[in-house]
Steps between C-alpha positions, in 0.01 A plus 500: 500500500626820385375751742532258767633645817813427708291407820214272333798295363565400880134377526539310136801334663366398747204331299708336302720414828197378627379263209569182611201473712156660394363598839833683568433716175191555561571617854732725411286659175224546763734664741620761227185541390327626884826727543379643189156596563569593832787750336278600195162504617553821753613687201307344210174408696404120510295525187786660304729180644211264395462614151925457452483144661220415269633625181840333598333196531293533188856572301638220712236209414568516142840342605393319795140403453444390849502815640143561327326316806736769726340802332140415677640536843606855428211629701649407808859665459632464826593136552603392130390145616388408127828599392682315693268176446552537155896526479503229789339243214716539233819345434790679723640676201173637346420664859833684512458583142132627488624704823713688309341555196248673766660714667707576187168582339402712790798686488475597167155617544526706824842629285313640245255693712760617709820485381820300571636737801203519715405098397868396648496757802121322589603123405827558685435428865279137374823415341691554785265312709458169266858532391611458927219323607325700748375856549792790600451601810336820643757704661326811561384548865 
């Protein structure tokens, strides 16, 4: 991916890291995903974070067809439980790769509406939490 940037190439790693069992893919695709509509929604409203996921995953099912069953769930944006039933099912390196080509897709499309600089600067601090594992700490008193 092109425009792809420097932080959602940790998260991709980690996929693909991650491909040798399903369920671990899956986990960690649902994981990004929460971080990033708790990050995104504040700022682009839960709606506005709804209609990216579901364009993402309309863009993404033409690859990966079994994410069409995923795109009903979107209602309920919150838990990302279809999601993750969905990559859990397929073979370990279809999750990982249909994970990708999401979030790639999603970053191209929140990219486009907003631009490269602000996309990284808002992706940046999911990265850093999927790329390490768990959340940075609060320091502030």
């Amino acid at each position: 991916m092109p425009n792809q940037a420097p932080g959602t190439k940790a998260i991709l790693a980690q996929l693909a890291t991650s491909s040798a069992h399903a369920a671990q893919a899956a986990s960690v695709a649902v994981t990004t995903w929460s971080a990033m509509d708790a990050a995104l929604s504040p700022i682009i409203g839960q709606r506005g974070f709804a209609a990216l996921y579901k364009r993402s995953l309309q863009l993404t099912r033409v690859e990966f067809p079994c994410l069409a069953t995923v795109q009903e769930g979107v209602l309920n944006l919150a838990e990302f439980s279809a999601l993750h039933a969905v990559l859990a099912q397929q073979p370990s390196a279809t999750a990982a790769a249909a994970s990708a080509a999401l979030l790639e897709n999603f970053y191209d499309i929140l990219t486009t509406l907003i631009g490269r600089s602000l996309t990284d600067r808002l992706l940046r601090p999911i990265c850093e939490i999927t790329s390490s594992g768990r959340p940075a700490q609060d320091t502030s008193p």
